[in-house]
Each structure stands twice: as structure tokens, then as C-alpha cells.
C-alpha positions in Angstrom: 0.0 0.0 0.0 2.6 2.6 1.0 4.7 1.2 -2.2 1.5 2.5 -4.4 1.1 5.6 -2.3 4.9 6.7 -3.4 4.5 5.8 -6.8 1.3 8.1 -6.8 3.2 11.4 -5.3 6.5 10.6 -7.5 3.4 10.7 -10.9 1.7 13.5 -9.3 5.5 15.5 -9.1 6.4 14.7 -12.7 3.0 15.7 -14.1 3.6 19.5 -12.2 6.9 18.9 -13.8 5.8 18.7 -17.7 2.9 21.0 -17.2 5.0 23.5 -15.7 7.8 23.1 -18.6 5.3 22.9 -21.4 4.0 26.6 -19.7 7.7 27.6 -19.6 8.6 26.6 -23.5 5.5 28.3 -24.6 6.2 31.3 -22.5 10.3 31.2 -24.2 8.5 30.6 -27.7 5.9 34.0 -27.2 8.7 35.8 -26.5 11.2 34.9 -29.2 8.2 35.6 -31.5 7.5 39.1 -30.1 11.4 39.8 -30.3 11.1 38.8 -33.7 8.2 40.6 -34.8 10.1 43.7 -33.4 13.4 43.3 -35.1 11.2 42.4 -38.2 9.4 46.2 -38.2 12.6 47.5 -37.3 14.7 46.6 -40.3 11.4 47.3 -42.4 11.5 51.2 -40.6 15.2 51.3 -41.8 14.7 49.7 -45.0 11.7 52.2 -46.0 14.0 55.2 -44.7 16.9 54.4 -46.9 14.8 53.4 -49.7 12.3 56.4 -49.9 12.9 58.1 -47.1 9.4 57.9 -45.6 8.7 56.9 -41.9 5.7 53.7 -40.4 2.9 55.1 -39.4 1.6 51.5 -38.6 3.3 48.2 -39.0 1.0 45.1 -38.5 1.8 41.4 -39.1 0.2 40.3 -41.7 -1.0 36.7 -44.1 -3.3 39.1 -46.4 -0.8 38.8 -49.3 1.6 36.3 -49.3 0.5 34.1 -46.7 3.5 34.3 -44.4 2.5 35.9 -41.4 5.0 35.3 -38.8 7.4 32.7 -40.5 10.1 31.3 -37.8 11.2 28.5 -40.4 11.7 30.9 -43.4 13.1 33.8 -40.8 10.8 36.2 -42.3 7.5 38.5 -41.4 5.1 39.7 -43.8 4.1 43.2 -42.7 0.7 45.2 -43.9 2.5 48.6 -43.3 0.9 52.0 -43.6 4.0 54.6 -44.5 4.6 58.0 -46.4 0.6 58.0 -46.4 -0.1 54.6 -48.2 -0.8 51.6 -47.3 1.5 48.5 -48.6 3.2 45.1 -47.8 6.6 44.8 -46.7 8.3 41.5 -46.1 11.3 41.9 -43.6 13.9 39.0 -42.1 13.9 38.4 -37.9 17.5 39.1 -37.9 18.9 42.1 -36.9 20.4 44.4 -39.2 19.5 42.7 -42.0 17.7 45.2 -44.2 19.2 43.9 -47.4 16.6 40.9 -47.4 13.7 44.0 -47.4 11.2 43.8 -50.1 8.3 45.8 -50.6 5.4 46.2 -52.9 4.7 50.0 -52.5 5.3 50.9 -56.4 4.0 47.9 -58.2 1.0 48.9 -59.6 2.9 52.1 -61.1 5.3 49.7 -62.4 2.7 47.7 -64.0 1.8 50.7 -65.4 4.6 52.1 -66.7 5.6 48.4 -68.1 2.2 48.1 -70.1 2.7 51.7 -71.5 6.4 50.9 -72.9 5.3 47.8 -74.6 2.2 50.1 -76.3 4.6 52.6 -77.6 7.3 49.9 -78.0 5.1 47.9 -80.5 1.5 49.7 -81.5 -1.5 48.0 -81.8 -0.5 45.2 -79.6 -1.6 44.7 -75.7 -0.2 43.1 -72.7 -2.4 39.9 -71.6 -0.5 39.2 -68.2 2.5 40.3 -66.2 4.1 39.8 -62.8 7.8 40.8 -61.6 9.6 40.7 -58.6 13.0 41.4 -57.6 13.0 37.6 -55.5 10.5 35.0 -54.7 7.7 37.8 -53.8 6.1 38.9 -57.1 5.2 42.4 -56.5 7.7 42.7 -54.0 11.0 44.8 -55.0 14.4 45.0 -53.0 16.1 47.9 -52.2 17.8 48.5 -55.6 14.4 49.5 -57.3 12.9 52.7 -56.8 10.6 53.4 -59.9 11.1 57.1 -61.0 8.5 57.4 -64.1 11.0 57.6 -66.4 13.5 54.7 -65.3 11.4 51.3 -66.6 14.0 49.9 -68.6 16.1 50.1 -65.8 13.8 48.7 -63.4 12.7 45.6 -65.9 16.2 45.0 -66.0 16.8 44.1 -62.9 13.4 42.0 -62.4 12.4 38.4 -62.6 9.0 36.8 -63.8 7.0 37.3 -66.9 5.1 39.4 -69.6 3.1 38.0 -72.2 2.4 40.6 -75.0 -0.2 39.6 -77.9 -0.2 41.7 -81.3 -2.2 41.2 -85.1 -0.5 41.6 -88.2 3.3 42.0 -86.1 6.3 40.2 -87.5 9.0 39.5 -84.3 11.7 38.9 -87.2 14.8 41.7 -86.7 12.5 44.1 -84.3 15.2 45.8 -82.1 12.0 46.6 -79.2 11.2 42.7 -79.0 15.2 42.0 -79.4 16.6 44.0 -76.9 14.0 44.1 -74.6 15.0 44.5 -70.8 14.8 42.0 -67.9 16.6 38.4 -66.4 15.7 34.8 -67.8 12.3 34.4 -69.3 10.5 37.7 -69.2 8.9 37.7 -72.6 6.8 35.8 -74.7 5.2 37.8 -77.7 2.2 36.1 -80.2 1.0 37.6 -83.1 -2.1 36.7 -84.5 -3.6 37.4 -88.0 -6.5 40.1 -87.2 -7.3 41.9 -84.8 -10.5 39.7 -84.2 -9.0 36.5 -83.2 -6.6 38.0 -81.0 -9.6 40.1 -79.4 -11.3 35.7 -79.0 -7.6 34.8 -77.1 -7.8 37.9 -74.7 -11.0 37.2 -73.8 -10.9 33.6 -73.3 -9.8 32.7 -69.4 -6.5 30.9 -69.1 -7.7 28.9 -66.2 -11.1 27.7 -68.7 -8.3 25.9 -71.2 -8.5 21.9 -70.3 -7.9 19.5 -67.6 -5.5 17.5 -70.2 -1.9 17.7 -69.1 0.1 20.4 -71.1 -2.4 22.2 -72.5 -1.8 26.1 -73.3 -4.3 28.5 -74.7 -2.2 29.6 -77.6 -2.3 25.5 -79.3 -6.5 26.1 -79.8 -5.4 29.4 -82.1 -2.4 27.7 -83.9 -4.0 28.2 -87.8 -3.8 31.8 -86.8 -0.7 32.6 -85.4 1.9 33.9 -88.2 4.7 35.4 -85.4 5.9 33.7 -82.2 8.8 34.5 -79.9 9.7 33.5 -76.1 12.7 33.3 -74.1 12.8 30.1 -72.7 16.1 29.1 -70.1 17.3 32.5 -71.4 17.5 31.0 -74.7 14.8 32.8 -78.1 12.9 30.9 -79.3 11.1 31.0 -83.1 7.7 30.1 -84.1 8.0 26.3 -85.0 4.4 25.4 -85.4 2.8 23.6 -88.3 -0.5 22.5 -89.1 -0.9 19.1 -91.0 -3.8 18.9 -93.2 -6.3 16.0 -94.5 -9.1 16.2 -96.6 -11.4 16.9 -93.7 -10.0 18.5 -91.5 -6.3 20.6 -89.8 -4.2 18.7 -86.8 -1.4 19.7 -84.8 0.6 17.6 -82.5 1.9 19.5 -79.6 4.9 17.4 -77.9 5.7 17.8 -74.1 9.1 16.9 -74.7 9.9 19.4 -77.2 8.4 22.6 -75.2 4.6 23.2 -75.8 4.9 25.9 -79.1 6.6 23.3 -81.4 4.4 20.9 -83.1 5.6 17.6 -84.7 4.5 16.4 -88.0 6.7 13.5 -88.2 3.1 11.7 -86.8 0.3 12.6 -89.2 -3.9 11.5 -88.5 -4.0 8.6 -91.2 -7.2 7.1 -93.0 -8.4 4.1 -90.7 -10.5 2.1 -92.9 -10.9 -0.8 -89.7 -13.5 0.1 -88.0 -12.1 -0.7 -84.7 -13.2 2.7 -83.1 -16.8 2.1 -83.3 -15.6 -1.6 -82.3 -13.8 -0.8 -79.4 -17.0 1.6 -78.0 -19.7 -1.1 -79.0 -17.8 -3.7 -76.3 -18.4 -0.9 -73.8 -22.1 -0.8 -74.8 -21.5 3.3 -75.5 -21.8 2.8 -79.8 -25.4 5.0 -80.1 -23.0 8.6 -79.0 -21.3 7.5 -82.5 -24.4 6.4 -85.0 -24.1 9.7 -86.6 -20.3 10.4 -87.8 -19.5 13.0 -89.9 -16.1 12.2 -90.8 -14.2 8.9 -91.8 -11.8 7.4 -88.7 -8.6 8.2 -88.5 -5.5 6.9 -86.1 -2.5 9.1 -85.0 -0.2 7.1 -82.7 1.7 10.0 -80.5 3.7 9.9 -77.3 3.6 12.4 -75.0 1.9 15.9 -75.7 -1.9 16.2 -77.2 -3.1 16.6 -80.6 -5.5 19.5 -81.7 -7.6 19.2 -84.3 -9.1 22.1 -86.2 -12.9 21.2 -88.2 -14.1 23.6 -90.4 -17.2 25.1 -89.4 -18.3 25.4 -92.7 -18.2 21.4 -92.9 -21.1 21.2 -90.5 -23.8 22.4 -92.5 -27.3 22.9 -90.1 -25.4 20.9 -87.5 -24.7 23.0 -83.9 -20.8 22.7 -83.2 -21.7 22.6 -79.7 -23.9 19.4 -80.4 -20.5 17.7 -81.8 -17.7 15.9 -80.4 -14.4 14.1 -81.2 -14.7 10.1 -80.3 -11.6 8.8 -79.9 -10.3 5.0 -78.2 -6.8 4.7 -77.3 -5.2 1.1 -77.5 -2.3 2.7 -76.0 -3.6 0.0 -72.5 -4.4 3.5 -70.8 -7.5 3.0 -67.8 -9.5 6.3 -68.9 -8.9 5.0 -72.7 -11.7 6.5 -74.3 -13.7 10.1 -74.1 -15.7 12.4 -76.3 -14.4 15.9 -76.1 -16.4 18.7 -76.8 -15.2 22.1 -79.1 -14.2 25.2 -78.7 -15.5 27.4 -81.4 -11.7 29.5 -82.5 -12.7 31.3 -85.1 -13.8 29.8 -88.4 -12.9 26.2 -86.2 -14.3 24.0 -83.5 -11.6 22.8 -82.0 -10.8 19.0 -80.1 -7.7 18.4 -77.6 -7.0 14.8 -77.8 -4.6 13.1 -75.4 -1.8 11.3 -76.6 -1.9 7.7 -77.3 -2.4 4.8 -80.1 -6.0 6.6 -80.6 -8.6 5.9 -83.4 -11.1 9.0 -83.3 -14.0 10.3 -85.3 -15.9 13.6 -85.2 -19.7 12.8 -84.7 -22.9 14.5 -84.3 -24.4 14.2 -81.1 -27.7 16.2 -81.4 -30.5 14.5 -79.1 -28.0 12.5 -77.4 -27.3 12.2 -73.4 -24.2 13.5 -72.1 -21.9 11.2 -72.9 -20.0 9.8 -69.7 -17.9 6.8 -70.3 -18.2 4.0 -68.2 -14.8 4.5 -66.8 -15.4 7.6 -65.3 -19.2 6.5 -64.3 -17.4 4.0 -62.1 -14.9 5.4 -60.6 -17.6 8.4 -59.9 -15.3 11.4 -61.7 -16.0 13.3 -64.7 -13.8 13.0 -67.9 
């Protein structure tokens, strides 16, 4: 009994014990946070001094932006600062002193708007779809060697990271010194030019994040027929237009491989006449051959590796026919799971357009007006959508 009893008060000790050093470490960890917090808004007073020469009003932690917050792992703070009258984000490092590490986003949207109006005078008639720069990992965010003074944005493009993405009709990249030369690290640019100023109007207004859930798909592949000028920097290398669209009697392909970067096409692969009839075959054993009783082209095979093919059908081919009521059938035999689908068109132009994946495929284009929603079996099992 009295062996249980001190067994019982030596438990009872080592409980006060732990609770009192789990109190104690998270007293220690409040206060290293607090310490941090304050050398973090005291480099960002500094850095903002030095840099602008303005003084914090208010300096709050903050996840609005970046997400960061307090960050002990990354050694940084992400601080919603008012300053000089404005209201911006600064991130600043928990180590003292350290104001070099300061970014800020005080002057991007004047950037942005200086950036835009130098491409618009630099090439006319053309528009920027999307940028983002930093001077780190922070887009938005710019160290302490930019300050934007109006008239500097060469200078300050020169010295950023991240992207611009400029779209133009009728614009030939070939020996243009603004395209050439144009400022800024790594792979800044990428420039399209599209034949009229209609279809490149249809590509603005198209959301990127609408494209496809197929692997590798960009938005530029759906308006290949009419792009006549492409250039990128890609691994700080230019890159040319390399895209060309195979024709067959009834309709225009492209193959986009992965491996080769997503703007060059392939045509050592070309959609070939299938006279088997294995496609309808391969969908009657799935008991899904009524979604293709009404084709309205012959079956055709292209056996591709890794990237997706487009193909472009003539609207005018259609007649009476709805290209929204239409789809591309295709059956892979390439021993993929999801191994067959019917993809529905976008309309690009005078096109409806199909993505198909890559694979041994057979495929057809068929009408499905007064159909059901086609959902093949494999994706009515597994409960997802194609």
C-alpha cells in the first residue's frame, strides 16, 4: 500500500513537472516571436528610410498577401504597413540588421503601369495579356535596388524576374530591335501575333484557367492556324515560331509534344485514314456505340507519345449541324484506364476545335444532337467526370 502511495506522489511531481515546462517553452516561444516581430518592423523602418525616405505610421503582421504571417522557419515577417501616407506590404527577415533581405510592394501597380505603357509605344496595336515581376520570390515585392522614377522602366525591368506576355495582329518579331533587346533576367517575354485583330480580341477574352484538364495544354495551341509570329525566351534562350499544321481532306491537326516545349508541333506523326472500324468496335464492347451512329467524318488513327493533338474542323463542314452538339470520339489502345472520351469544341474562329490526349488513338468527329451527355463507363465507375 505505502509502495503505491509513493509511486502516486513521485506521478503527481512529474506531471507539475511537464505542465510547468510545457507553460515555460510556450512562455520562451511567445517571447522569441514578439522579439522577432520587433526586429522584423525595425529593419522594415530602416529599409523604407533608406529606400524612400518615408517613416511607419503603422506596421501590423500580416498573411493578407503572401500568406506568411510570422514565418520562424523561413526567418521572415510579412508586414501590412501604412508609411509615407499609403498603405502596402513589406516582407522583412527576424535578424537584426538585415535590411538587405527587405522587399516591398509599395510601387508595383505604377510599375505595372509604366511596363504596359512601354510595350504600347514599343510595339502599337499590340496589348499586354498578363504580367508579374519581382525582384525575388515575392512577385510584387522589389528589393532595395528599385525605386521606380517614371521615367526609369527599362532600368527597373532589367533588374526583375517573372514574366510578360504581349499579344499583337499583323506584327512580324523577325529583326525588331523593341522585341530584341527588350529588358529584364531569364524568361521575361513571350510575344504572339495573331492574324487580325479579331481572333486575337477571342484569345484575350478567353480565361486561361477555362483551357482543359488535359496535361500540357496552353491556350495559344486552340489558335495555332492563326498565329503567323511567335517568340519567347525560354532558359534565357529565343525561341522561333515552330508550329505547323498538317492537313487531311477533312480536317487541320497539330501535335503539340511535351518533350519538345509546348509551341513546337511535330508532323513527323500525321492522323491517317483508318478504314478498320475498330473505333466504333472498341465503344460497341463498352455498350456506348449509339454517342457515334451519326459520324460526320471517316476514322482516322495518330499514334503520338507524350503531348496532345489538336484538331481544327471547319465550321463550314457542318452544315445545319450545332458545333456545340459535336464531339471528337476517340479510343486509345495505347492500355491507358480512362482510354476513351468524347471531347467537346471550342468554337476558334472559323474552327471548332478538339484536344485529344496522346496515345495509339482511333477518333472520329460525330454529331451528337438528341443525345445524353456522354460519360464513359470509366469515369461512371470510378464516380469522376472525364
Amino acid at each position: 500500500m505505502r509502495k503505491r502511495s509513493t509511486l502516486s506522489i513521485i506521478w503527481a511531481v512529474m506531471c507539475v513537472g511537464l505542465g510547468g515546462f510545457t507553460i515555460g517553452d510556450k512562455l520562451v516561444t511567445k517571447h522569441k516571436r514578439e522579439t522577432n516581430i520587433a526586429i522584423a518592423k525595425e529593419n522594415a523602418a530602416v529599409y523604407l528610410a533608406d529606400k524612400y525616405g518615408i517613416q511607419i505610421q503603422s506596421a501590423e503582421v500580416s498573411d493578407e498577401k503572401y500568406r506568411v504571417g510570422y514565418n520562424s522557419y523561413l526567418g521572415q515577417t510579412e508586414l501590412k504597413v501604412t508609411a509615407g501616407g499609403e498603405e502596402f506590404f513589406v516582407m522583412s527577415p527576424c535578424d537584426p540588421g538585415k535590411t538587405e533581405y527587405c522587399c516591398d510592394d509599395r510601387q508595383s501597380a505604377d510599375i505595372y503601369e509604366a511596363a504596359e505603357k512601354y510595350v504600347r509605344e514599343g510595339l502599337p496595336g499590340c496589348q499586354v495579356e498578363h504580367m508579374r515581376f519581382s525582384s525575388g520570390v515575392y512577385y510584387d515585392m522589389m528589393n532595395g535596388d528599385i525605386v521606380f522614377t517614371v521615367d526609369n522602366i527599362e532600368e527597373v525591368l532589367g533588374k526583375c524576374s517573372g514574366y510578360i506576355d504581349i499579344v499583337c495582329a499583323g506584327t512580324s518579331f523577325t529583326g525588331n530591335s523593341f522585341v530584341e533587346d527588350f529588358p529584364g533576367n531569364g524568361d521575361l517575354l513571350q510575344c504572339i501575333s495573331f492574324d487580325s485583330d479579331e481572333i486575337m480580341q477571342q484569345y484575350l477574352d478567353i480565361d486561361d484557367a477555362d483551357n482543359s484538364s488535359l496535361y500540357g495544354v496552353e491556350k495559344f495551341q486552340y489558335f495555332a492556324p492563326y498565329i503567323n509570329d511567335f517568340y519567347k525566351i525560354y532558359d534565357s534562350e529565343v525561341n522561333r515560331l515552330d508550329i505547323k499544321i498538317m492537313e487531311t481532306n477533312e480536317f487541320n491537326c497539330a501535335y503539340f509534344p511535351v518533350e519538345k516545349h509546348s509551341w513546337q508541333t511535330d508532323q513527323s506523326i500525321k492522323a491517317e485514314y483508318s478504314p478498320t472500324g475498330d473505333l466504333l468496335k472498341s465503344f460497341d464492347r463498352c455498350g456506348e456505340s449509339q454517342w457515334l451512329d451519326n459520324p460526320l467524318t471517316a476514322e482516322y488513327q495518330f499514334d503520338s507519345s507524350y503531348g496532345n493533338v489538336f484538331v481544327y474542323y471547319p465550321l463550314s463542314n457542318f452544315g445545319d449541324i450545332p458545333p456545340e452538339n459535336t464531339g471528337l470520339a476517340w479510343f486509345s489502345y495505347g492500355g491507358m484506364g480512362n482510354n476513351r472520351n468524347i471531347c467537346k469544341p471550342r468554337i476558334i474562329g472559323d474552327y471548332a476545335v478538339y484536344v485529344m490526349p496522346y496515345g495509339e488513338n482511333r477518333f472520329t468527329v460525330v454529331d451528337l444532337t438528341g443525345k445524353d451527355e456522354y460519360i464513359p463507363g470509366w469515369a461512371a465507375k470510378s464516380k469522376l467526370l472525364p
